[in-house]
C-alpha positions in Angstrom: 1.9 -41.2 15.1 0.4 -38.9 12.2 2.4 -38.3 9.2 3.4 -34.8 9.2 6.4 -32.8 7.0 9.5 -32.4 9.2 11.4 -30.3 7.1 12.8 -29.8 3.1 15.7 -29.1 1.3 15.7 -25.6 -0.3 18.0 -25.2 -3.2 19.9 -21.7 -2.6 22.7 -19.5 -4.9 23.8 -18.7 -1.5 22.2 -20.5 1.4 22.7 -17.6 3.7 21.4 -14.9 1.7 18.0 -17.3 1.0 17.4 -17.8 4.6 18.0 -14.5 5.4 15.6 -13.3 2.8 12.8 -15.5 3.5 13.2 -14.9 7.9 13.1 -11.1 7.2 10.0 -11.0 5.1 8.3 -13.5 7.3 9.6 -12.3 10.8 10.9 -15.6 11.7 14.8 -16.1 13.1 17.5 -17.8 11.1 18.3 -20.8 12.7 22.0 -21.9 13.8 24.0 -23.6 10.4 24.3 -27.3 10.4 26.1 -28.9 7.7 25.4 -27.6 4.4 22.5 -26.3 5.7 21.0 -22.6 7.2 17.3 -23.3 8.8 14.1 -21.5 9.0 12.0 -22.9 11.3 8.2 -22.0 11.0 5.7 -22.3 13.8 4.0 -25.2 13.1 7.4 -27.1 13.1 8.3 -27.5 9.3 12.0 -26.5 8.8 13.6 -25.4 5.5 16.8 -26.3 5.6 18.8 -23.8 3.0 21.4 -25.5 1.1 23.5 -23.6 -1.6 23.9 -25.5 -4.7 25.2 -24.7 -8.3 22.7 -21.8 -9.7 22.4 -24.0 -13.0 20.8 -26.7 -11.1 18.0 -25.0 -9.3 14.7 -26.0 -10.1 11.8 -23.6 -9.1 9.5 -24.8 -6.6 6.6 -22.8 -4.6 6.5 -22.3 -0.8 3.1 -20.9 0.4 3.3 -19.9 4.1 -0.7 -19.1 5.7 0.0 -16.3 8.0 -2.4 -14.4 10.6 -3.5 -10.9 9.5 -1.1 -8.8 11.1 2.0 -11.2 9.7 0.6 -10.2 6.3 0.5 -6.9 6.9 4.2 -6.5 8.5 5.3 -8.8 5.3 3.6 -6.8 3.2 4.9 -3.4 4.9 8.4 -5.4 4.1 7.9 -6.5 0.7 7.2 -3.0 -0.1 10.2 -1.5 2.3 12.5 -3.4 0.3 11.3 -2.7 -3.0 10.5 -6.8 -4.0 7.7 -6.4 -6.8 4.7 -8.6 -5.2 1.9 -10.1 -7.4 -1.8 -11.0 -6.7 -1.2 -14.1 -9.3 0.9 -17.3 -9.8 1.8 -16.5 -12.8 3.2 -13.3 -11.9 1.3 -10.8 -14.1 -0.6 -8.7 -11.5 2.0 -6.8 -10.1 2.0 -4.5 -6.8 -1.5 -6.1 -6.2 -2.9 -8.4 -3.8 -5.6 -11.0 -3.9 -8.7 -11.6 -1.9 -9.1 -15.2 -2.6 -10.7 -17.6 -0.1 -11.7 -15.4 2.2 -8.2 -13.6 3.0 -5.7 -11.7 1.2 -2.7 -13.3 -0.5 0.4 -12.2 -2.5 3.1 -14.0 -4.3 7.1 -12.9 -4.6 10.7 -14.5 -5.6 13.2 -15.7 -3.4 16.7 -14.5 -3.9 17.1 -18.0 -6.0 14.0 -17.6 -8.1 11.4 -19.6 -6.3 7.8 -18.6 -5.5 6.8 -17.8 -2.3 3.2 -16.9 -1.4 1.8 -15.6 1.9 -2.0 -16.1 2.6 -4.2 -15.6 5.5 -6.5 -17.7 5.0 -6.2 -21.4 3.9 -6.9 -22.5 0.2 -10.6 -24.0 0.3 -12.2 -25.8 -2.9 -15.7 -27.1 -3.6 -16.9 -29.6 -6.0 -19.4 -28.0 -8.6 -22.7 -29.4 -7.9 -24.5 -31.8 -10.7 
């Protein structure tokens, strides 16, 4: 059998509000509590399992989630419904802007719990420099 990622823990303030969040900007259903846990699933199979934990214990982390055109452009449409600042960059400087990186667009926003999510359409490609 390959290796692939089955699912991850995501570190929540509330685990309902996070999963909520994230399944309305991405179009994608809330899956049924288990435990400690509210799930996302995405198509490729990966689940995120929410789980709410102390808000001083929360450590960022980045999500990035490669999406066909017209996903990006209902999330987007979304995004800007609901009034979430977006950014064209990591580090969160461009604001209300998109990127064109890679051959698609991109965008980056924060989760309910302060974690980075990015949406791309195109996957992340990197070439050595020649010499």
């Amino acid at each position: 059998m390959a290796v692939e990622l089955n699912h991850t823990i995501v570190h929540s303030r509330d685990n309902r509000e996070s999963a909520a969040f994230l399944a309305h900007i991405l179009g994608l259903e809330v899956g049924t509590e288990w435990g400690p846990f509210v799930p996302v699933d995405t198509a490729n199979g990966v689940q995120l399992d929410f789980a709410s934990v102390p808000a001083d214990s929360i450590v960022p982390q980045h999500y990035a989630f490669l999406i066909s055109d017209d996903e990006f452009d209902a999330a987007f449409e979304r995004l800007r419904a609901g009034g979430i600042t977006y950014y064209a960059d990591p580090a969160m400087k461009l604001a209300n802007e998109i990127n064109q990186h890679h051959g698609g667009r991109g965008l980056y926003f924060l989760d309910p719990s302060g974690h980075g999510m990015e949406i791309i359409t195109h996957p992340y490609t990197f070439t050595e420099a020649a010499g």
